[in-house]
C-alpha positions as CSV (number, residue, x, y, z in Angstrom):
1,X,138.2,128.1,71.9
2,X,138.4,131.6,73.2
3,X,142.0,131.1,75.5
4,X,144.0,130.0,72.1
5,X,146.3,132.3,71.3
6,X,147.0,133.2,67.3
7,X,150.2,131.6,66.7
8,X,152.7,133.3,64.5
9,X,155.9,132.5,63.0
10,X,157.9,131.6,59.7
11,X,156.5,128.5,58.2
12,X,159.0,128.2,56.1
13,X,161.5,125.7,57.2
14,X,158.3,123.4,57.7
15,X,157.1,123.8,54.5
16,X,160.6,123.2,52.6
17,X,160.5,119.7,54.6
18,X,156.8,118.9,54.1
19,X,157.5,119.5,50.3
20,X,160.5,116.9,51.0
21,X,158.6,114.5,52.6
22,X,155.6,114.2,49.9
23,X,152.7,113.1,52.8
24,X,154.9,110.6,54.7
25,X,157.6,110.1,57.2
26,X,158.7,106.6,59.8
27,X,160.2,106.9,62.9
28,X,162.4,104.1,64.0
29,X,163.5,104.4,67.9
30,X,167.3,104.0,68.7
31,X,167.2,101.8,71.8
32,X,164.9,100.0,73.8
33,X,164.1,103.0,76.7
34,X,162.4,104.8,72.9
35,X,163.9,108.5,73.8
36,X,165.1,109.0,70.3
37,X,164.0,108.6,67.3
38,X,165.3,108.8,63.7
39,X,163.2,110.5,61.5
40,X,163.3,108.7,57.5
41,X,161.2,110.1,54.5
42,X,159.3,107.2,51.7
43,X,162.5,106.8,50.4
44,X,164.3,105.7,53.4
45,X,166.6,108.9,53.3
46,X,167.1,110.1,57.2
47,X,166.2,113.6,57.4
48,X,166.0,114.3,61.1
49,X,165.4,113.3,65.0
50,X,163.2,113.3,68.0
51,X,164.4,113.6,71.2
52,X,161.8,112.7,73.7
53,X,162.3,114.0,77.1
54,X,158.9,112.8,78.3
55,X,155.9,113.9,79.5
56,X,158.1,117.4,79.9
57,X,159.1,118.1,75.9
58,X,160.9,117.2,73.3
59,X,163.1,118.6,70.5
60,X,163.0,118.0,66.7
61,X,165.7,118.1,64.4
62,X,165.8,118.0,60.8
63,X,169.1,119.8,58.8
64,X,169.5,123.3,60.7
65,X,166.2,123.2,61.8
66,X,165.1,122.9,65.5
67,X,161.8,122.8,67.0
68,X,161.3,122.0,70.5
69,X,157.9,121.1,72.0
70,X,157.4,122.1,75.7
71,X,154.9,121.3,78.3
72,X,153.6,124.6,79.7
73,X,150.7,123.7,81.6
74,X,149.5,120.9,83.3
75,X,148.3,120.0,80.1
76,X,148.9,122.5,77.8
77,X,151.9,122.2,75.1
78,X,153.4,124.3,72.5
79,X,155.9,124.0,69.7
80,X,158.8,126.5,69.3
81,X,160.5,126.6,66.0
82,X,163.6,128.4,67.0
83,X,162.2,131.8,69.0
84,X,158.7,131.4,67.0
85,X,155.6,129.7,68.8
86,X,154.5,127.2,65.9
87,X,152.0,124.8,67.5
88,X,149.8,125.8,70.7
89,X,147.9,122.7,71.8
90,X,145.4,122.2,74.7
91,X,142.5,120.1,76.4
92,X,139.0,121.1,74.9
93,X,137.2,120.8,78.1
94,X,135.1,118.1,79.1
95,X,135.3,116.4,75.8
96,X,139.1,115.3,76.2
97,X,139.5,116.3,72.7
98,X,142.8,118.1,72.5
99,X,142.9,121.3,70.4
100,X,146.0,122.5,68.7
101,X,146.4,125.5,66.8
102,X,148.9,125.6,64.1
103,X,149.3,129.1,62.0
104,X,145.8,130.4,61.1
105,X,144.5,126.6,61.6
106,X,142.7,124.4,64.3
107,X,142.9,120.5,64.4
108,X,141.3,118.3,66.9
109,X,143.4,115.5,67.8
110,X,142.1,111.9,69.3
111,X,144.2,109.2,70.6
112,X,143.4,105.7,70.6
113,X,146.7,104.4,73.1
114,X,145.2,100.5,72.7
115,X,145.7,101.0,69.3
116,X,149.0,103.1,69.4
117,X,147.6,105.6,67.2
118,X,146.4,109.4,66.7
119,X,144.4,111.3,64.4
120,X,144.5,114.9,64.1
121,X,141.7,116.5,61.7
122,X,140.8,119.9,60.8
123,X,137.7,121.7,61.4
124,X,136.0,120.4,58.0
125,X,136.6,117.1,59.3
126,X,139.0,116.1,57.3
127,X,142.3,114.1,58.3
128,X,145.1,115.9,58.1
129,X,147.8,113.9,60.0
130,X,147.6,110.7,61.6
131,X,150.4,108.5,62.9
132,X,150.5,104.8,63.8
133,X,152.6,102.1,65.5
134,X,153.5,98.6,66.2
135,X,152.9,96.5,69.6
136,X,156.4,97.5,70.5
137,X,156.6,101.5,70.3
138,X,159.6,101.3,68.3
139,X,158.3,101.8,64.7
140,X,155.7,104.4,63.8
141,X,154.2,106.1,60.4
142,X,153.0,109.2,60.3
143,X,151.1,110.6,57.4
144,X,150.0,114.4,56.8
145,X,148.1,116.5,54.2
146,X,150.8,117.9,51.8
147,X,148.4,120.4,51.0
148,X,147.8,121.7,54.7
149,X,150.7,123.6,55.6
150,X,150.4,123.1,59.7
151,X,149.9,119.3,59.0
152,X,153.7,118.6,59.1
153,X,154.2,120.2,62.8
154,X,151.0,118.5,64.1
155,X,151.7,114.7,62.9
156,X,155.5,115.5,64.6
157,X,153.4,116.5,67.7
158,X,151.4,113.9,67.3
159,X,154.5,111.6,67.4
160,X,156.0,113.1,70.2
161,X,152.4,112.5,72.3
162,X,151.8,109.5,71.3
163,X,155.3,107.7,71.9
164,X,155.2,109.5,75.6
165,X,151.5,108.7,76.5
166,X,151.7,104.8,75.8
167,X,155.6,105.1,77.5
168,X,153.4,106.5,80.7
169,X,150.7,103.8,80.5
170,X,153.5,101.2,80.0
171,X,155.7,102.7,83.4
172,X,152.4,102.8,85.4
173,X,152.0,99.4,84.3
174,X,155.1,97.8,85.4
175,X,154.8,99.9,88.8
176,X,151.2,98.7,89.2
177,X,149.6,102.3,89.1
178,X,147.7,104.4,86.5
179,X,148.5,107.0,84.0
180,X,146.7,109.6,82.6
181,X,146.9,111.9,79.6
């Protein structure tokens, strides 16, 4: 994936949380319209928000940390956590596999909207975030590899995609057109 930029940056603040978090975070929306949502670790403890601005970005909070995720292509989004680029993500070419890079790592992500779901693995194969909701897109789990230190910034991303992709099927629905990714 030649047009991926390294991305660079202090992973710190992500790894404090993703030590917090043990593997495991739910996200309950605050409303109906599902453009915020409050971010609770296993034990039911909020540590954080994400505020969905749609198909444009969104903006993570958890303590004094801030991460925003931007669109900066058609489809092409990154992660900034404060000034630093954290996450790059892009289309893979004709095998509408999205490609993110976090840090020194690649994932491939799938989404399965039907099943309100996504999967991002890394390039062993192995799982290393995955998140998953109800009918209603109002409740989701999101799971990660504690031991992958980009996992925690790519299962958030995979949030933030997921909630957005299914909120565009669901508008093109009602207005009786089609949405794509």
């Amino acid at each position: 994936m030649g047009t991926m930029e390294r991305v660079t940056g202090d992973p710190t603040p992500w790894r404090t949380l993703q030590e917090h978090l043990a593997g495991y975070f739910a996200a309950r929306a605050r409303g109906l319209l599902a453009s915020e949502f409050v971010l609770s670790s296993r034990s039911g403890d909020e540590f954080g928000r994400l505020h969905i601005r749609g198909p444009e970005g969104a903006r993570f909070d958890a303590g004094k940390m801030e991460a925003t995720i931007e669109r900066s292509a058609r489809a092409r989004y990154r992660m900034l956590t404060g000034d630093a680029e954290t996450l790059v993500a892009e289309p893979a070419g004709s095998s509408g596999v999205r490609k993110v890079r976090c840090g020194n790592r690649l994932y491939e992500i799938r989404f399965d909207l039907l099943r309100n779901a996504a999967v991002a693995r890394s390039s062993g194969g192995e799982v290393a975030a995955r998140v998953a909701g109800g009918l209603t897109n109002l409740r989701y789990q999101a799971f990660f590899d504690e031991e992958d230190e980009g996992s925690l910034p790519v299962a958030v991303f995979l949030l933030y995609r997921v909630v957005a992709l299914r909120r565009r099927v669901f508008l093109a629905g009602a207005r009786g057109g089609e949405a794509s990714q």
